[in-house]
Kinemage of the C-alpha trace (Angstrom):
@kinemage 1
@onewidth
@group {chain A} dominant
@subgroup {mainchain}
@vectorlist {calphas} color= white
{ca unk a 1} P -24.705 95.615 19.279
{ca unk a 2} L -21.033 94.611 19.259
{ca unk a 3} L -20.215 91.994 16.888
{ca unk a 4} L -16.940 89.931 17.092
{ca unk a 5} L -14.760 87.998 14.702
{ca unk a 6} L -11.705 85.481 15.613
{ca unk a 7} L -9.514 83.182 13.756
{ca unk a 8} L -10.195 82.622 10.222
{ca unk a 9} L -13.858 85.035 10.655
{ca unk a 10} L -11.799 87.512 11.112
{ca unk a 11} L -9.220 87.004 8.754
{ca unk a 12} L -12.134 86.695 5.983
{ca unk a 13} L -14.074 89.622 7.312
{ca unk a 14} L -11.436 91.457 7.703
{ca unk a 15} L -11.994 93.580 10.914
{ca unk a 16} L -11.769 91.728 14.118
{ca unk a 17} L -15.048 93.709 15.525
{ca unk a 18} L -17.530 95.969 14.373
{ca unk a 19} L -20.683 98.142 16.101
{ca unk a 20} L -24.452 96.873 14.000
{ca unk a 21} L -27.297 98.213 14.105
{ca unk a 22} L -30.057 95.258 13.249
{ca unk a 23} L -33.613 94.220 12.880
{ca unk a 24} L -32.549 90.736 13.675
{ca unk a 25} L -34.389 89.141 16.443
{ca unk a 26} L -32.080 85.845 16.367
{ca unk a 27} L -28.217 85.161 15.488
{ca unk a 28} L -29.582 83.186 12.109
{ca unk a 29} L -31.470 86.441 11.330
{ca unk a 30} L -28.317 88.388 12.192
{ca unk a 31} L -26.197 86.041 9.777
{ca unk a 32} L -28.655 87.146 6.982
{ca unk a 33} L -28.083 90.617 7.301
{ca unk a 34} L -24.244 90.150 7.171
{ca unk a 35} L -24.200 87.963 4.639
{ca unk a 36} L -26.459 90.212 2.597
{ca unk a 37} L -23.851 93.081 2.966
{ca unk a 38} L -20.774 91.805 1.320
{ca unk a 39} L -18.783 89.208 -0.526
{ca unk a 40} L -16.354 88.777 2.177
{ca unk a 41} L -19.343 88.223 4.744
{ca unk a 42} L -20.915 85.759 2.295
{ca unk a 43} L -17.405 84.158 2.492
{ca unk a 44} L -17.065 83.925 5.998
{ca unk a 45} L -20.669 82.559 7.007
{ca unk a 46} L -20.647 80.327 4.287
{ca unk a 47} L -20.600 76.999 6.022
{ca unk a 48} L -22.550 77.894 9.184
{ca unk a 49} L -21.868 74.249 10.724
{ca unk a 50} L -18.055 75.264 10.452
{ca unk a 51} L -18.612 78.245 12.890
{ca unk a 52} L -19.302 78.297 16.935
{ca unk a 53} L -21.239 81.431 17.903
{ca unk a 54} L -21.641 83.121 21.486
{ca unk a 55} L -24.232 85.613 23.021
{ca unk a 56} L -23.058 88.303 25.380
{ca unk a 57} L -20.237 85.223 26.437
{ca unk a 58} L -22.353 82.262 27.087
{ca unk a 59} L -22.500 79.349 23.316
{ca unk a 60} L -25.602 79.275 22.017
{ca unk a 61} L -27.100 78.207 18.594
{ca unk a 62} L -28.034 79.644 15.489
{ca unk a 63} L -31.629 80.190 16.175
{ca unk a 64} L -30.947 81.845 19.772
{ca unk a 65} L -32.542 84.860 20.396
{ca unk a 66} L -30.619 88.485 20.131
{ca unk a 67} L -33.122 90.303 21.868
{ca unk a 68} L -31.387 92.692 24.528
{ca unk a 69} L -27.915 91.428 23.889
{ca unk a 70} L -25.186 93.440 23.770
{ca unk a 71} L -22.429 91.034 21.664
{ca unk a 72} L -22.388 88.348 19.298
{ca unk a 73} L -19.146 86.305 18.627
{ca unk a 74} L -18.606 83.990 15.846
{ca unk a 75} L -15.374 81.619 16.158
{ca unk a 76} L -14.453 78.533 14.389
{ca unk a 77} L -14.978 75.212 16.773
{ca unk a 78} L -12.155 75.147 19.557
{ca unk a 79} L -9.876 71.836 19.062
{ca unk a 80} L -7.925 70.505 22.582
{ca unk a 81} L -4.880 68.698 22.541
């Protein structure tokens, strides 16, 4: 699966994508494993209500199902002007 990272994710993860292999059946499961990995993932999905995620393009939440999908983006909320 294809994981993706904008804005401040990425500047905190460091890498602005990445190929996983996971167990995870949802993107809260997912979260765990990354989290788990390193400090700077522990940094970045500290504050999970500060963070918009996205299954294979469509906005879903954290307990959404992973099963089958291909990507996973995490981006902080869009603001409009």
């Amino acid at each position: 699966m294809e994981i993706l990272y904008f804005a401040w994710v990425r500047e905190r993860i460091g890498l602005p994508k990445e190929r996983v292999d996971t167990q995870a059946t949802t993107v809260a499961e997912l979260v765990e494993e990354l989290k788990a990995r390193e400090a700077r993932y522990e940094a970045a999905f500290a504050d999970l209500s500060a963070l918009r995620v996205a299954v294979d393009q469509e906005l879903v939440d954290f307990d959404a199902s992973i099963s089958g999908a291909r990507e996973v983006a995490f981006f902080p909320p869009m603001t409009g002007g």
